[in-house]
C-alpha positions, 0 to 999 in steps of 0.5 A, spaced: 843 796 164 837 801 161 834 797 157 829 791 160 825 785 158 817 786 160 818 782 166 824 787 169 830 783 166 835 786 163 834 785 156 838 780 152 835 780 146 831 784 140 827 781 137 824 784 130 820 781 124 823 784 117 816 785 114 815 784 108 821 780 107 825 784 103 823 791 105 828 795 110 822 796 115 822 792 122 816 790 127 817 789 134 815 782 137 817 783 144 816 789 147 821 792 151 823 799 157 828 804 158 829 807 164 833 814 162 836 814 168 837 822 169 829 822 171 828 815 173 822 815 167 820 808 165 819 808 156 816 801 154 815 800 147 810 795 146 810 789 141 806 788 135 800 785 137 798 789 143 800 797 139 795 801 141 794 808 136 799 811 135 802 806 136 799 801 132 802 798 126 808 801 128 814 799 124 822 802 125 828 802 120 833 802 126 837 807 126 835 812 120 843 812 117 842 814 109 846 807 106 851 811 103 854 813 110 853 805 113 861 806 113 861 810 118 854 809 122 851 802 121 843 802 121 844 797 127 849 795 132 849 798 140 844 803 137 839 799 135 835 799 141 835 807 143 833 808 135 827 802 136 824 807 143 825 814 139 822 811 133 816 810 136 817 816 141 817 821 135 812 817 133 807 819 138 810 825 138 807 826 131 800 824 133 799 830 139 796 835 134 800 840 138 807 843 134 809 846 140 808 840 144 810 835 139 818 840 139 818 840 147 816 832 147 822 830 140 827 834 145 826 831 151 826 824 146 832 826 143 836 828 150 833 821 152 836 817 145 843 821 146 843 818 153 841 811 150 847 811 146 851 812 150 848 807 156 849 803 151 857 805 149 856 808 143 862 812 141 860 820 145 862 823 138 858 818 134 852 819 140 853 827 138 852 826 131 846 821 131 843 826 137 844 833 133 842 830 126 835 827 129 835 834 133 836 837 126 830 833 123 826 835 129 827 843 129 825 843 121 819 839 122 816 842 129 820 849 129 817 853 124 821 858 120 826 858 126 827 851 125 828 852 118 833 858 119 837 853 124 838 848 119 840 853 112 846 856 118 849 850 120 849 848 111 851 855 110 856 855 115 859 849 113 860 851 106 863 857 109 869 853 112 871 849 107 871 855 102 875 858 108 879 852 108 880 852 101 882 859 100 887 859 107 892 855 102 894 862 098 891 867 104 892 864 111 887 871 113 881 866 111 882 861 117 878 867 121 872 865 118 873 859 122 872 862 130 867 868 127 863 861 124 863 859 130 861 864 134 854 866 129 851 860 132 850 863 139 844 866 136 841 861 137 841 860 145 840 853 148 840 851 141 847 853 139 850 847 141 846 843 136 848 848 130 855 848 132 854 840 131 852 841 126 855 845 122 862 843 124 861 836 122 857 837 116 864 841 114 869 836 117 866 830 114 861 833 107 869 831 104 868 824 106 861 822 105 863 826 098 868 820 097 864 814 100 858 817 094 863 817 089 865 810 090 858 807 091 855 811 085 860 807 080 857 800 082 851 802 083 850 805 075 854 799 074 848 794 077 843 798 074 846 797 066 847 789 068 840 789 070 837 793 063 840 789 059 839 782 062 831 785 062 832 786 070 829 792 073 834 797 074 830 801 079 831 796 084 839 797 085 838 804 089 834 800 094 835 802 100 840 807 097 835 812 095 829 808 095 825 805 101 
C-alpha cells in the first residue's frame, strides 16, 4: 500500500479539520507519506501544526471537482489522499519563484497523482481525466504562451468534433475531421498525449456536464428566489457551485 501513517503503517484513516465549519476547505491534522512506486521516492505531507513555509497554513479542497460535475467525479473518495499530496505538492511547486522549475516539479507531480489514483483503484479513465485536467491547469500557469495555445487547441478542437458530429447527420464527409483533429495534436510532442485527452473528452462529455448544468441551475434560481423573499441571503445557494 502507497500511502503510510508517519510510523511506516499503512494508512488507515485521513484525518481533516473542516476550517471553518462551514467553508470547503480542509486542514490536515495527521501527516502522511506516498511512496511513488515508480522511483521509489518517499513524499510526506506534514500535519497542520508542524507545516513549515511553504507549507504553512496549508489547507486543500480534495479534489478540485467544479460541484456540477460531482456526479461524475466526487470531490472526495479513493481520490482523497492523492488530491491532499498534490494539493501541497503544487503548492510548494508555486513557492520556488522559478517558472520553469515549478513546469518541470507539476510534471512530475502530476505523473505522481495519476499513479496515486490508480494505486488507490480509481478507474484508469477517471485517473486519465483527473490527470490531464490538473496537467491542463499546470500547462496555462507555468507554460507561457505554449501552455495557453495547448489549453485553446484542446477547446478548439472539441468544438470542432461536435460541430462535426452534428453535421455528419446530413454529410457523413464531416466525420473527417475526427482523425485530422486527432492528428493536429502531435504538434505538441510529449505533450500530445495530454491535448488528445483533453480534446476528446471535452468533445464526449461537454454534452453531459451541459445536461447535469441545466439541471442544477433550476434548482439553484429556485434556492435563491425562496431565500430573497424570505429575506435570506441568495448569494449563498452557489457556494460551493460557483463560490468558494
Amino acid at each position: 500500500m502507497p500511502f503510510l501513517a508517519d510510523d511506516g503503517a499503512p494508512l488507515a484513516e485521513l484525518v481533516l479539520a473542516q476550517r471553518p465549519a462551514d467553508a470547503s476547505r480542509f486542514e490536515l491534522t495527521e501527516a502522511f507519506a506516498y511512496l511513488d512506486p515508480e522511483t521509489g521516492r518517499r513524499y510526506r505531507v506534514p500535519a497542520r501544526g508542524e507545516a513549515s513555509p511553504p507549507l504553512a497554513g496549508f489547507s486543500t479542497d480534495l479534489a478540485s471537482v467544479p460541484t456540477p460535475l460531482w456526479g461524475m467525479i466526487a470531490s472526495y473518495g479513493r481520490q482523497s489522499a492523492p488530491a491532499v499530496l498534490h494539493d501541497a505538492r503544487s503548492r510548494e511547486a508555486d513557492a520556488l519563484g522559478d517558472r520553469r522549475a515549478a513546469l518541470e516539479q507539476r510534471r512530475e507531480d502530476d505523473r505522481v497523482f495519476r499513479t496515486a489514483l490508480r494505486e488507490q483503484g480509481v478507474p484508469r479513465l477517471r485517473a486519465r481525466l483527473m490527470w490531464a485536467w490538473v496537467s491542463a491547469d499546470r500547462e496555462r500557469w507555468f507554460g507561457g504562451a505554449r501552455g495557453w495555445a495547448l489549453v485553446v487547441q484542446a477547446v478548439v478542437g472539441a468544438l470542432v468534433l461536435v460541430a462535426a458530429s452534428v453535421a455528419a447527420f446530413w454529410y457523413p464527409a464531416w466525420l473527417l475531421a475526427w482523425p485530422v483533429v486527432a492528428l493536429a495534436v502531435l504538434v505538441h510532442g510529449r505533450l500530445a498525449g495530454l491535448v488528445a485527452t483533453l480534446t476528446f473528452s471535452i468533445a464526449l462529455l461537454g454534452p453531459l456536464v451541459l445536461v447535469q448544468l441545466a439541471a442544477l441551475l433550476p434548482f439553484r434560481l429556485l434556492e435563491a428566489l425562496v431565500e430573497l423573499v424570505t429575506g435570506g441571503d441568495p448569494r449563498g445557494v452557489w457556494r460551493p457551485t460557483l463560490r468558494p
